[in-house]
N, C-alpha and C positions, 0 to 999 in steps of 0.2 A: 452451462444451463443447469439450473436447480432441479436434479433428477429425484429428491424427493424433499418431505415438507419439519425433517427435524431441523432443528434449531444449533447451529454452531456457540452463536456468543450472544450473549445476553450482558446489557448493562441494567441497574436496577437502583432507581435513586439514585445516579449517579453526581455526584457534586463534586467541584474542587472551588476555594477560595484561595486568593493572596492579598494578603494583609483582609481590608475592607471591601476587594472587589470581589465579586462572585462570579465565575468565566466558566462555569457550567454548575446549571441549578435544577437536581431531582430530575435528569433525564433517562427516558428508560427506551431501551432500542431493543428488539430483536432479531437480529441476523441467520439466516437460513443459508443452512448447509449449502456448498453450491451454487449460489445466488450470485449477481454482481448491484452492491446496493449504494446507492447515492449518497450522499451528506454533504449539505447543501444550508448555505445562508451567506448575509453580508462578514466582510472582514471584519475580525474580532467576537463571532456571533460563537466561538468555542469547537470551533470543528479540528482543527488541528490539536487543540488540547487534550478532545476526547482522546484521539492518536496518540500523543505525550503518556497517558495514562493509560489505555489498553497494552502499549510495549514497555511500560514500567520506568518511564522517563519520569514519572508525576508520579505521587499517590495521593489519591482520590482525599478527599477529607469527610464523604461520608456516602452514602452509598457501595454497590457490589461490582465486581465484574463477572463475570464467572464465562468460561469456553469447556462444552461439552460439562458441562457440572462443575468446571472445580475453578475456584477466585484464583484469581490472576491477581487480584490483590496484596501489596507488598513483596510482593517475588520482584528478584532484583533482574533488569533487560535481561541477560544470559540465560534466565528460567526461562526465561516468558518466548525467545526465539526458540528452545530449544522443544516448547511445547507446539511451536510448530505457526510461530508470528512472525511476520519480515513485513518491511518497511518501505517504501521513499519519500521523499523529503521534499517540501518543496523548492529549497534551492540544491543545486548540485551537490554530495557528498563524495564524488568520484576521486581517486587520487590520481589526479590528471597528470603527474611523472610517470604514474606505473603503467604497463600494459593492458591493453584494453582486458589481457586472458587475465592478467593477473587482480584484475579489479574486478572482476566475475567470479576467479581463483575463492577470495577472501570471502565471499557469501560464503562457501562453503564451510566454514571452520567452524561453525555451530552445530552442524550434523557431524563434523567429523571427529574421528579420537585423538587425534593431534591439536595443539594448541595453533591457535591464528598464527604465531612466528614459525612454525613450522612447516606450515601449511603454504608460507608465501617463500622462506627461505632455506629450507632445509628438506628439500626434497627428496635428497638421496636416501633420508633416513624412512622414508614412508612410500617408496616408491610404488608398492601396490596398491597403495589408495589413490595416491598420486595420478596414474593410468586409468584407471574407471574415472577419475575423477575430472581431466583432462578432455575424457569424451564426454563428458556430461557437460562441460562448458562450452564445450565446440559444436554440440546439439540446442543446446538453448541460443546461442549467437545465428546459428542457423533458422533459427524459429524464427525473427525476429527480420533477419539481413539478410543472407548469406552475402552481401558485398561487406557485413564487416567483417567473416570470417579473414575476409584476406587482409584485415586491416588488424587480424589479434597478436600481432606483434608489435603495434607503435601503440608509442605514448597515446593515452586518452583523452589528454588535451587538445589533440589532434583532428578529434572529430567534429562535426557538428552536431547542432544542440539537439537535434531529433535523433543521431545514433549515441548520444551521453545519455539522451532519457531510456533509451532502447537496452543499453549495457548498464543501468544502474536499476530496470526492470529486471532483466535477466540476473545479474548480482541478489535481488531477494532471492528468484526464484531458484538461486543455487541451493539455498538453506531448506526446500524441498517442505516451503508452508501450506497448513493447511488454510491459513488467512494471513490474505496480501494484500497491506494501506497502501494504496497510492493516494500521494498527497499532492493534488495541485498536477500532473503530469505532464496537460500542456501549456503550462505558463513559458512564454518567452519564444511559442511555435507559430508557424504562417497557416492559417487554413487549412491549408494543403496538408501541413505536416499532420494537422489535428486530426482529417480526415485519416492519415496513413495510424496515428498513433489508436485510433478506435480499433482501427481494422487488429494494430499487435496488441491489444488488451481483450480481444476475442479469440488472439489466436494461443494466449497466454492457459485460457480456460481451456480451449482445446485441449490444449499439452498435457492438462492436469487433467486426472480423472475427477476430484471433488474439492478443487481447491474455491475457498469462497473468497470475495473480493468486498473492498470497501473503499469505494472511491469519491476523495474530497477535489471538488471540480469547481470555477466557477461559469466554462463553459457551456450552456447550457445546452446545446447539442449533444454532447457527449455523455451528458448525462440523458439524455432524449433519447440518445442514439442504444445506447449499452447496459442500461442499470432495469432490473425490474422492480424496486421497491426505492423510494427515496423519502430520507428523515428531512426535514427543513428546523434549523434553530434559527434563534433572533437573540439577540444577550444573554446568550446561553442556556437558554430554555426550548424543549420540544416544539415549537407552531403546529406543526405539519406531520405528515407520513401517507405514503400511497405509491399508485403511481402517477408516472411523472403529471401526464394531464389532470389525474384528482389533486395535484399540489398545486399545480401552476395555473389550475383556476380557481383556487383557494382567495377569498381577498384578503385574509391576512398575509399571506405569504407573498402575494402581489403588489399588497402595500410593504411589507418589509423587507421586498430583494426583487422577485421577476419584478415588479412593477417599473424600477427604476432602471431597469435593463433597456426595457422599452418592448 
């Protein structure tokens, strides 16, 4: 819940082109501290790109970012999580060999002072981080399951697709951000699971005292259900912003995405 009204992240003139195509054009967003905010359009309309470019995968080709004042601009990913950005994907990035703890483990290596190979292999050398560190994944899997806590020893391929999106939600929130992209989260879920997945992206905010959210969804429940403020683009241009019902009886936005929903 957005317990007050400053401003986390601002984009400004945001643009990137490749080659001749233009996949976000002069868009400007601003995200409130604490909030859980939509982004929202047809595929290709630039939503994941903004993503690409807020965690330093992209640099923007004209336009700002900026989080709590300072550009995120050309800072290499490793800056950009360590100011406090995490991530998922829309397809799986789990490593579905390693253990469910140890795929949760490796969020961690961003906040911590050991490097990622140490953090997943070398334990004995850091073992009092190790230990705090241990309980904080076994908390967060708890938030989430507790039937996967019993399952934090087996392979992660293991699971099914609602407890991989569950353990690669908790994996950001090991890195202890202060803004979480979920990209896509219930892509490839039953109803049912959609419903359970709202219910752990409520209970994500709980956990967090002021963590803000940015969630690219094309379910529209979910974003109906969870988001108080949603952008809508169209080929990579602003349309829209409000809430959800001032967007979704918008007719441009109706004509360029809810409309075709039905």
């Amino acid at each position: 819940m957005n317990t007050n009204n400053s401003t986390l992240l601002t984009t400004q003139d945001l643009s990137i082109a490749f080659g001749g195509l233009v996949a976000v054009d002069h868009v400007d967003m601003e995200v409130k501290r604490g909030s859980i905010m939509g982004l929202i359009g047809p595929n290709g309309s630039g939503k994941t790109t903004i993503f690409n470019m807020i965690t330093g995968l992209y640099v923007p080709t004209g336009g700002q970012i900026l989080m709590d004042g300072d550009s995120l601009v050309g800072k290499p990913p490793y800056q950009i999580a360590r100011k406090g950005v995490a991530r998922t994907f829309q397809t799986s990035r789990l490593c579905l060999d390693l253990s469910v703890l140890d795929n949760v483990f490796i969020g961690m290596h961003a906040r911590q002072k050991q490097g990622l190979y140490s953090a997943v292999f070398n334990r004995k050398l850091v073992s009092a981080e190790i230990g705090t560190a241990y309980e904080k994944v076994f908390d967060l899997l708890t938030i989430f399951n507790p039937e996967i806590v019993k399952r934090a020893g087996e392979p992660a391929g293991r699971l099914p697709q609602i407890d991989r999106r569950r353990v690669e939600i908790c994996r950001a929130m090991a890195a202890e951000p202060r803004l979480l992209l979920l990209d896509e989260p219930s892509a490839g879920m039953t109803p049912e699971e959609i419903t359970e997945l709202m219910s752990d992206i409520r209970k994500v905010q709980e956990a967090s005292e002021d963590i803000t959210i940015i969630i690219v969804e094309h379910v529209m429940s979910v974003i109906r259900s969870i988001t108080e403020h949603v952008v809508v683009l169209n080929f990579g241009r602003k349309i829209a912003e409000g809430s959800f019902h001032e967007v979704s009886t918008n007719p441009e936005v109706r004509a360029a995405y809810l409309g075709k929903r039905g």
